[in-house]
N, C-alpha and C positions, 0 to 999 in steps of 0.2 A: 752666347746670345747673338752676337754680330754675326757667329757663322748660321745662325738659322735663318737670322733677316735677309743675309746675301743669299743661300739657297733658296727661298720662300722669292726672293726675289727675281731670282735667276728663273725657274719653274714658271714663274708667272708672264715675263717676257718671252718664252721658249710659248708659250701657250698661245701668243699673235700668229706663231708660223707653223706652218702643217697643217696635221688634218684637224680637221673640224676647226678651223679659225674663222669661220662666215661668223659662227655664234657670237662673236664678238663686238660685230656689227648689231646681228638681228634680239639676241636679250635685253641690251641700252632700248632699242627701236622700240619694243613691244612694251617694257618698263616706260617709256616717254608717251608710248600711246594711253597707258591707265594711267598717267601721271596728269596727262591733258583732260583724259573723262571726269577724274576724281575734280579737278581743279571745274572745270565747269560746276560737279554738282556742288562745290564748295559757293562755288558763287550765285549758285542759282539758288542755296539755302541760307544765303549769308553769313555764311562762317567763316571765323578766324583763318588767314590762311595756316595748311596742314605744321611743320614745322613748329613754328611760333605756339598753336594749338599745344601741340607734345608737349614741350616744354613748360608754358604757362601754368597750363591744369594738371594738377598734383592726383586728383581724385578721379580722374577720369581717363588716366594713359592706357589702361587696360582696353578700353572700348575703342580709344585713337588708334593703338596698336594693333588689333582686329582688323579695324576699319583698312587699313591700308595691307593689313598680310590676306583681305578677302580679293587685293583687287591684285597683288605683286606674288601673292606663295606661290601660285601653280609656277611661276616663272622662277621664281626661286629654287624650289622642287626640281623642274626639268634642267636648269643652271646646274644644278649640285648633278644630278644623274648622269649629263653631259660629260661634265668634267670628269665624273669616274669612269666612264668610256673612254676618254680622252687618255687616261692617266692607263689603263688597260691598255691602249691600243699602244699607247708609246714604251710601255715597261713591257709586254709581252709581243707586243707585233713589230716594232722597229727597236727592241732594245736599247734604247739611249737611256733607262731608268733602271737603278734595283730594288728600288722601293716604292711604295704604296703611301702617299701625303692625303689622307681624309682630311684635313685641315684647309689644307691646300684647296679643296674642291668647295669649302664652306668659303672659304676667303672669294673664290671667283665667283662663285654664286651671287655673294652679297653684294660686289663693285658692281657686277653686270646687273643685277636685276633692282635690288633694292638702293642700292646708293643714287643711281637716274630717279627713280620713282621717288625718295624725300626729298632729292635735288630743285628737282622741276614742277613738283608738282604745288607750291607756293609762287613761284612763279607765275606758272602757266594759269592758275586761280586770282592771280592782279592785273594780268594780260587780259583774261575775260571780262575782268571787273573793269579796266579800262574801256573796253569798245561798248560794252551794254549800255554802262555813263553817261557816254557820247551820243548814242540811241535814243535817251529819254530824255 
């Protein structure tokens, strides 16, 4: 088990450098911008912020879960697709791999896209709800 968490681990910092590493940057970016819209329309409909929401309501995580895979999958989707290009280009075009980690490609997906987007998006929804406050 330790040697899968050290390779798992190793593959994933190997993933900052070479090609395609902008992504690394622009998935967080684009995850933090639907993080920011969702948290406005959280404020402008007065809800719970997102997180807190999840967690709390028992009966209703199915629809919270939607909610937030309507504004984050496409990014998650093109996150996973990336990374299997990524994971082709290095095991077949620069050989430093002999193997194929799908796993691996689901893991980067979810840090890059969706980890930012439940991170910030309670946040970025108290931050609005502070200045509007201050407005009325």
């Amino acid at each position: 088990m330790a040697d899968l968490i050290t390779r798992i681990w190793n593959n994933l910092v190997a993933r900052t450098e070479g090609p395609m590493h902008l992504r690394f940057l622009l998935q967080p970016l684009m995850s933090l911008i639907f993080a920011i819209r969702a948290g406005f329309r959280d404020a402008k409909n007065q809800q719970v912020p997102y997180l807190w929401r999840l967690m709390a309501t028992k009966g209703q995580r199915k629809e919270i879960v939607r909610e937030a895979w309507k504004d984050v999958g496409k990014i998650f989707i093109i996150g996973t697709i990336l990374d299997i290009i990524y994971q082709l280009i290095v095991i077949y075009g620069l050989k430093k791999q002999n193997r194929f980690y799908p796993l691996e490609s689901i893991l980067v997906a979810f840090g890059l896209a969706l980890l930012p987007y439940i991170i910030f998006r309670g946040p970025a929804d108290r931050i609005i709800r502070m200045f509007t406050r201050k407005k009325n």
